[in-house]
Structures are given as C-alpha cells and as structure tokens.
BAFI-3210 file (N, C-alpha, C; in Angstrom, 3 decimals, decimal comma, padded with zeros to 6 digits):
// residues 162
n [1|2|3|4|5|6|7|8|9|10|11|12|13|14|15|16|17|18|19|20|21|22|23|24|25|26|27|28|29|30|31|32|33|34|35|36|37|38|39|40|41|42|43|44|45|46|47|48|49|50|51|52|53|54|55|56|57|58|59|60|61|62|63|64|65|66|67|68|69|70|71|72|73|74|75|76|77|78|79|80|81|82|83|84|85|86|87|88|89|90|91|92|93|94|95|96|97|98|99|100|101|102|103|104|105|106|107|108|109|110|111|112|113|114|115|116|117|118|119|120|121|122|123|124|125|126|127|128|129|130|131|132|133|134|135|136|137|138|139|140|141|142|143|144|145|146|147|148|149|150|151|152|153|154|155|156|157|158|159|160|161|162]
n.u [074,195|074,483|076,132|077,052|079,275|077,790|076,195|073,761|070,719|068,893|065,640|065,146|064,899|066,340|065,709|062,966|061,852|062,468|064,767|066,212|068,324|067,618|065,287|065,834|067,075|065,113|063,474|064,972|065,603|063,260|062,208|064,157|063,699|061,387|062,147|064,233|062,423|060,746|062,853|064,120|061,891|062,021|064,801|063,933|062,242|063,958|066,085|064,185|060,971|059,180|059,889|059,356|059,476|060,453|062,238|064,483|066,650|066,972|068,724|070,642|071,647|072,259|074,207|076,219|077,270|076,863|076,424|073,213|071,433|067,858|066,433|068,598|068,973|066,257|066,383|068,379|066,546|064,669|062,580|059,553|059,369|058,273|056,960|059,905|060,142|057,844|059,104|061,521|060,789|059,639|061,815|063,427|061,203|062,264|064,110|066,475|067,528|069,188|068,675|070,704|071,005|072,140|075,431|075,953|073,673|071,370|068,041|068,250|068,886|070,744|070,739|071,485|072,617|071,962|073,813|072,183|071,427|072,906|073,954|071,974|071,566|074,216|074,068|072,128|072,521|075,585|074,676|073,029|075,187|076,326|075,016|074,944|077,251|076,827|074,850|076,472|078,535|079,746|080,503|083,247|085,478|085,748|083,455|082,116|082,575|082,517|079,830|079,035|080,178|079,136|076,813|077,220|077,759|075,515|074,161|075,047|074,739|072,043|071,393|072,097|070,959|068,478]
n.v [-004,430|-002,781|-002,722|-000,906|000,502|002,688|002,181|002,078|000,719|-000,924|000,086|001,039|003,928|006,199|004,944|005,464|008,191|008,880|009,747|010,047|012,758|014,489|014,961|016,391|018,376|019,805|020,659|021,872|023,956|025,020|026,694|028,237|029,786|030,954|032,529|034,240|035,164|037,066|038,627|040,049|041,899|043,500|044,469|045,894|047,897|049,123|050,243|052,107|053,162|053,437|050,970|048,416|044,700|043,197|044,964|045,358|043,589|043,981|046,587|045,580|043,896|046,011|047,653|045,738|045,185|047,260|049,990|048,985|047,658|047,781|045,722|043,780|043,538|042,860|039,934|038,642|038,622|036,954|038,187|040,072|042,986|044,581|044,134|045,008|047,162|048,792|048,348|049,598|052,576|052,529|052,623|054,964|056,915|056,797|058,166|056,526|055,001|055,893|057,069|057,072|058,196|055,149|055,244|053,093|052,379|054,640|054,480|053,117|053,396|053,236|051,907|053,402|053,484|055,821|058,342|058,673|055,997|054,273|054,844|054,695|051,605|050,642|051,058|049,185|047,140|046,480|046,295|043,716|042,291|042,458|041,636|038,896|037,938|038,055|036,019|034,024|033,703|031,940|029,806|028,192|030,332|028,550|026,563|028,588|029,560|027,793|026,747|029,418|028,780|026,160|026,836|028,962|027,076|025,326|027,461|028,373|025,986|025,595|027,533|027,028|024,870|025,267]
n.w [062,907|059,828|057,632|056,776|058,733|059,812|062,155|061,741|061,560|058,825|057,889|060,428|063,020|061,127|058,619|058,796|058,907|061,620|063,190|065,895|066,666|064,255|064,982|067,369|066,623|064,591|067,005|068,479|066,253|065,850|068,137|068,236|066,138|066,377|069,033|068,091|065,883|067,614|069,175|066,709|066,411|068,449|068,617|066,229|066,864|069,037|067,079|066,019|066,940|065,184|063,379|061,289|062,180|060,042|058,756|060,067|059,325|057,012|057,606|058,340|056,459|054,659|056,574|056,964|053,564|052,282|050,055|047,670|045,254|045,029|043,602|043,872|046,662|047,055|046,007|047,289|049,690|049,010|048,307|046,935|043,983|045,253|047,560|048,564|047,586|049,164|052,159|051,556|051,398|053,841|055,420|054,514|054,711|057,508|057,957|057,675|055,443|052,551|049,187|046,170|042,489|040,266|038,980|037,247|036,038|035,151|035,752|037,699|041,563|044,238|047,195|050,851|054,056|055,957|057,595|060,412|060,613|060,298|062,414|064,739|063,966|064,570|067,309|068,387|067,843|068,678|071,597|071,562|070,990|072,707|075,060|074,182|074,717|077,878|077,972|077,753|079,169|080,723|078,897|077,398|074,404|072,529|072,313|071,712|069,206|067,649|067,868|066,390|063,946|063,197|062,880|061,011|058,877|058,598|057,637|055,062|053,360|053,777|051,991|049,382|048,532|048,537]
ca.u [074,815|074,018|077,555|077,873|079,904|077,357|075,811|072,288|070,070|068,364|064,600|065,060|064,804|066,308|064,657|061,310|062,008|062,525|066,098|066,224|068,789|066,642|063,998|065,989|067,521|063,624|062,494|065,927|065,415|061,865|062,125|065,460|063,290|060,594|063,373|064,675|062,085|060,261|063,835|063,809|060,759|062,525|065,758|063,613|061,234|065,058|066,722|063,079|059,513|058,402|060,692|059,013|060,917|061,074|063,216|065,577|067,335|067,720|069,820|072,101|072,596|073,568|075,458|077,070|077,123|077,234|074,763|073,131|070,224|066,760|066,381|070,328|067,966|065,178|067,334|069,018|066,136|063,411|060,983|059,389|059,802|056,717|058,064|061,067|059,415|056,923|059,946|062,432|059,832|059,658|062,945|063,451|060,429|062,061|065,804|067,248|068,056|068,557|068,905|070,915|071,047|073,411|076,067|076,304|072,697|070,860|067,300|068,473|069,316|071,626|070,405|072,398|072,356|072,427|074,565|071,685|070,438|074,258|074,458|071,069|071,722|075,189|074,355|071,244|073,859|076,463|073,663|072,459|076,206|076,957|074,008|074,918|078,053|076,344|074,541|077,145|080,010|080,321|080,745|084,215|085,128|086,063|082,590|081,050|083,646|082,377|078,697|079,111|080,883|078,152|075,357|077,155|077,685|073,702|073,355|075,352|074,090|070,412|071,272|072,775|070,132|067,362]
ca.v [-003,423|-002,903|-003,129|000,527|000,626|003,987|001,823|002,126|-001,129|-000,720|000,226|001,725|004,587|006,842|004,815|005,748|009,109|009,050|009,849|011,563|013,505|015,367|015,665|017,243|019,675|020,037|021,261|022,751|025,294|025,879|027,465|029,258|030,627|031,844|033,515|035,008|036,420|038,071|039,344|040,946|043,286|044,313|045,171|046,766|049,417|049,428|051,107|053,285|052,742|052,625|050,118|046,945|044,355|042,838|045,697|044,855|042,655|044,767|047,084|044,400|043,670|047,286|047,311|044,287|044,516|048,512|050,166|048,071|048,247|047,448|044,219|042,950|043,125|041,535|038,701|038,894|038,361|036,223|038,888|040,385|044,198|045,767|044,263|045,197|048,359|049,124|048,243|051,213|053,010|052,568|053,108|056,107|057,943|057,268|058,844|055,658|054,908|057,253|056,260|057,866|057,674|054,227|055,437|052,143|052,818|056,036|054,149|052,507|053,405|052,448|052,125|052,513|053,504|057,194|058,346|058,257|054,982|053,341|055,003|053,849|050,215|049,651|050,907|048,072|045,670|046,045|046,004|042,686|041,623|042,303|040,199|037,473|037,824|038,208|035,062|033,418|034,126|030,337|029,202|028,371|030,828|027,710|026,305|029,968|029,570|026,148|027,003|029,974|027,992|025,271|028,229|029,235|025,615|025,377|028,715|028,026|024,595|025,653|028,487|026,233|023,246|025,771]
ca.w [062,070|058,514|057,264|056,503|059,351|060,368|062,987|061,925|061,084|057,932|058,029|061,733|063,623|060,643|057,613|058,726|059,235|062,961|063,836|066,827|066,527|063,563|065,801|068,047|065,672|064,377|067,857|068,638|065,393|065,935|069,434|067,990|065,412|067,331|069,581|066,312|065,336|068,431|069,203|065,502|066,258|069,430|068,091|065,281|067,841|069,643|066,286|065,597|067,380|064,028|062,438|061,422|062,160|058,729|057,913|060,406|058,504|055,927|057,952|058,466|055,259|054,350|056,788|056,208|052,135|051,956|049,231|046,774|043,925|045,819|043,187|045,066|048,030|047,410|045,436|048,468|051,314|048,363|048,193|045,406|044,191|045,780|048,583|048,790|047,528|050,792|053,364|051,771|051,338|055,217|055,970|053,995|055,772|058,499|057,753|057,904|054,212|051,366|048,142|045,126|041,448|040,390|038,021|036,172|035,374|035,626|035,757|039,180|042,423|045,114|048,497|051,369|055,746|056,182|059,108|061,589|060,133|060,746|064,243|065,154|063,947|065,196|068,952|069,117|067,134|069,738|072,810|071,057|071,088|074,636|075,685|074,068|076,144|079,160|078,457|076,767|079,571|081,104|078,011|076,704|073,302|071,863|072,354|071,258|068,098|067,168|067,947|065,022|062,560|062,842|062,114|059,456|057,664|058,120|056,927|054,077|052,895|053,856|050,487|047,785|048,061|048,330]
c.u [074,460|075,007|077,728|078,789|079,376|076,220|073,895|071,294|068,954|066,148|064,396|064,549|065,047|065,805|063,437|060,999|062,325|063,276|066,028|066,986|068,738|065,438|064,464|066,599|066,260|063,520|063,467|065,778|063,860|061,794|063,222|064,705|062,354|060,986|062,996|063,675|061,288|061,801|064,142|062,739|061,263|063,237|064,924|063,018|062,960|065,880|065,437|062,251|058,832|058,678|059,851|060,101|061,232|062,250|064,319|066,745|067,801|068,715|070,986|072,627|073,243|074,275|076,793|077,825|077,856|075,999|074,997|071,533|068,920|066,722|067,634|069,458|067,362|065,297|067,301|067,613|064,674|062,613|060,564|059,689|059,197|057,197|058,914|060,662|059,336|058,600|061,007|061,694|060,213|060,702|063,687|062,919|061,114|063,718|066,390|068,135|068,172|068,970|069,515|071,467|072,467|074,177|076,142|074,632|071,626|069,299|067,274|068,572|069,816|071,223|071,676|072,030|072,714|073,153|074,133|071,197|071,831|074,175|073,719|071,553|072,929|075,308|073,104|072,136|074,903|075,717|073,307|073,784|076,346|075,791|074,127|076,610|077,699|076,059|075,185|078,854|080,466|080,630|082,466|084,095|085,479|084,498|081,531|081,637|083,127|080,429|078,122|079,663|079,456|077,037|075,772|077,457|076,124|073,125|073,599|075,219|072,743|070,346|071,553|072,091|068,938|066,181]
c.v [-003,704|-003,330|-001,895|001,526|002,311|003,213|001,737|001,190|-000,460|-000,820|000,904|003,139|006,148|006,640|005,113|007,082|009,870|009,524|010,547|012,813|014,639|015,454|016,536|018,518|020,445|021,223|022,217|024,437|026,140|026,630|028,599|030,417|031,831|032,908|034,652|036,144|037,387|038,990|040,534|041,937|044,215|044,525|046,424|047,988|049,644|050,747|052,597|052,566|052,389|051,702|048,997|046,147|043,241|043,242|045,866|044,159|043,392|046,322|046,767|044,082|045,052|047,596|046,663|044,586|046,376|048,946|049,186|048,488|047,552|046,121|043,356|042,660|042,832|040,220|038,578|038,074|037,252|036,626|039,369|042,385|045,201|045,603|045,147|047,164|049,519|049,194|049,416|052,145|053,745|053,435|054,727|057,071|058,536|057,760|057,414|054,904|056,233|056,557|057,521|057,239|056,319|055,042|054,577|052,434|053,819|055,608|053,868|053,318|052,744|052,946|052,121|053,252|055,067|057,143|057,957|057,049|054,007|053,473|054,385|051,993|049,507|049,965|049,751|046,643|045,372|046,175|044,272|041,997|041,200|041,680|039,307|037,105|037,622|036,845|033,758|033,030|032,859|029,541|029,401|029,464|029,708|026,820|027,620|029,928|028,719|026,480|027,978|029,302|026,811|025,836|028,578|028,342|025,490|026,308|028,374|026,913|024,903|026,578|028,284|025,291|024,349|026,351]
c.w [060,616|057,352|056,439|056,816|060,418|061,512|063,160|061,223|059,754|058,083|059,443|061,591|061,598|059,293|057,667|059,204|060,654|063,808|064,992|067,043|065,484|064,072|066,698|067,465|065,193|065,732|068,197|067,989|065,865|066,679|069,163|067,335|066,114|068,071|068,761|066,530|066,424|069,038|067,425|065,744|067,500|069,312|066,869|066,033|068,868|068,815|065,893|066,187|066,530|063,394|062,707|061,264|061,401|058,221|058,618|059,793|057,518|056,149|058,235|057,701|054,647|054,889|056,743|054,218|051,645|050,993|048,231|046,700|045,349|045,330|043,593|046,139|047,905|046,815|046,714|049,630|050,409|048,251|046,592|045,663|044,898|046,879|049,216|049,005|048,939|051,670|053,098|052,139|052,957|056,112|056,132|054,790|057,032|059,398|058,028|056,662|053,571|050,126|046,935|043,568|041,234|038,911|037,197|035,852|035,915|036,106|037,231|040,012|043,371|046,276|049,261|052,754|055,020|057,656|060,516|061,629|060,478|062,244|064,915|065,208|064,729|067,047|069,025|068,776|068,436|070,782|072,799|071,499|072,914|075,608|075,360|075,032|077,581|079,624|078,023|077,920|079,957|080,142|077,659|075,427|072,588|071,342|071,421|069,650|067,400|067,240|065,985|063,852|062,254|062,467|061,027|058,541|057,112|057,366|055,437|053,219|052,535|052,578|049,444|047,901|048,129|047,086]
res [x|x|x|x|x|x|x|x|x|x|x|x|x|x|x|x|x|x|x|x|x|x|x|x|x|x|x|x|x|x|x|x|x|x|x|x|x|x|x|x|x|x|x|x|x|x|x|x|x|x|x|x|x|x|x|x|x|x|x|x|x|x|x|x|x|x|x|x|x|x|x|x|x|x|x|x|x|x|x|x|x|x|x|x|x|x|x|x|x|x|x|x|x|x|x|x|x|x|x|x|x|x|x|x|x|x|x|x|x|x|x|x|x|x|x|x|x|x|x|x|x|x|x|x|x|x|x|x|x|x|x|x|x|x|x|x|x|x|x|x|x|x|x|x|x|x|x|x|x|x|x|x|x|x|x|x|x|x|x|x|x|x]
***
C-alpha cells in the first residue's frame, strides 16, 4: 500500500497510465459512441428521409431549450456559424424549423420547431424511448436511475474542464 489508504502502489498499474478500469471505460465509451452515432442518422431519416443526422441533435435541443438565436446554437453544439448556418438552412427546407425576427434585436433571429417539426421529433423521441424500455425491462429502475445520473455527472464534468 502506498499509504494513501487508495490501495494503489505507487508507479503501478495507474501511474503508468494503465488502470483498467479507464480502459474499460475507454472501450466501454467508444462502442457507446459508435452506437450513438449510427443510431443518430436513423432516428434522423426516422423524423425526415432527408434529415442529416447532425441535425438531429439540434431538434433536441429546441425541443429541449425552446427557440433560440442560431449563434445560442452553435455555442451550444461547438460549431462555427456557416455551420450552424448549412444545418438550418436544412431544416428549414424541410418545414421543420422556422425562424422569426428576435425582438431584443431586429438583426437576429430566433429559431425554433414548427408544429410538424415537434410532431415529427417527439413521435421518433418517444419510439427511441420505448426501446430503451424494451431493452432496458430486466433491469431494476433503480439501476436505470443510477445508470442516468452517472451519464449525466460525465456529461456534466466532460463541459466545465473542456
């Protein structure tokens, strides 16, 4: 013991970068991600055939957030304005946003879901849900409770050291 009373011998396993239990979080995320994101292009052709499914995400957050300036959103997701740009752009075409002048400044606009652009999103949202029920059902909710809380500590850590 090292006498840090954290059981781990000095120069070991986690001094040399090795820990396993960050390797397994490593390989854990990576395969999550991957998930992630090929599930993102199929929720996205789910809400529109055309939807890329970059811009997935950004139906979630207006949903989530409500309207907001295009530069809130691409703050928001780290992009730049052209960006951000192209993907309303997208959306727009394809009745799923609309955008109208911001009263606090006339220069701006405020994005936000049009009716068919909410209805769309929240029937693949709750489809998405009720599969993770499906595959989720042997699980305690205490376990499913504790699972989310630990995603959103990571989430939230992984955005204030970043």
């Amino acid at each position: 013991m090292d006498g840090s009373g954290t059981g781990h011998e000095p120069g070991g396993p986690e001094g040399a970068g090795g820990d396993e239990a960050y390797l397994a979080l490593e390989r854990e995320l990576a395969v999550f991600l991957r998930r992630a994101r090929a599930q993102s292009g199929e929720l996205a052709r789910e809400v529109h055939p055309d939807l890329e499914p970059a811009a997935y995400g950004l139906l979630v957050r207006l949903d989530e957030a409500g309207e907001q300036r295009a530069t809130e959103l691409a703050g928001y997701f780290g992009v730049g304005r052209a960006t951000m740009s192209r993907q309303l752009r997208g959306l727009e075409d394809l009745g799923l946003i609309a955008r109208t002048p911001d009263p606090a400044d006339g220069r701006a606009s405020l994005v936000r879901l049009t009716g068919e652009g909410r209805a769309r999103f929240r029937r693949v949202r709750d489809g998405r849900r009720a599969r993770y029920v499906r595959k989720l059902a042997d699980w305690d909710r205490a376990e499913v409770a504790e699972l989310a809380r630990l995603l959103h500590q990571l989430n939230t850590r992984a955005e204030a050291r970043d």
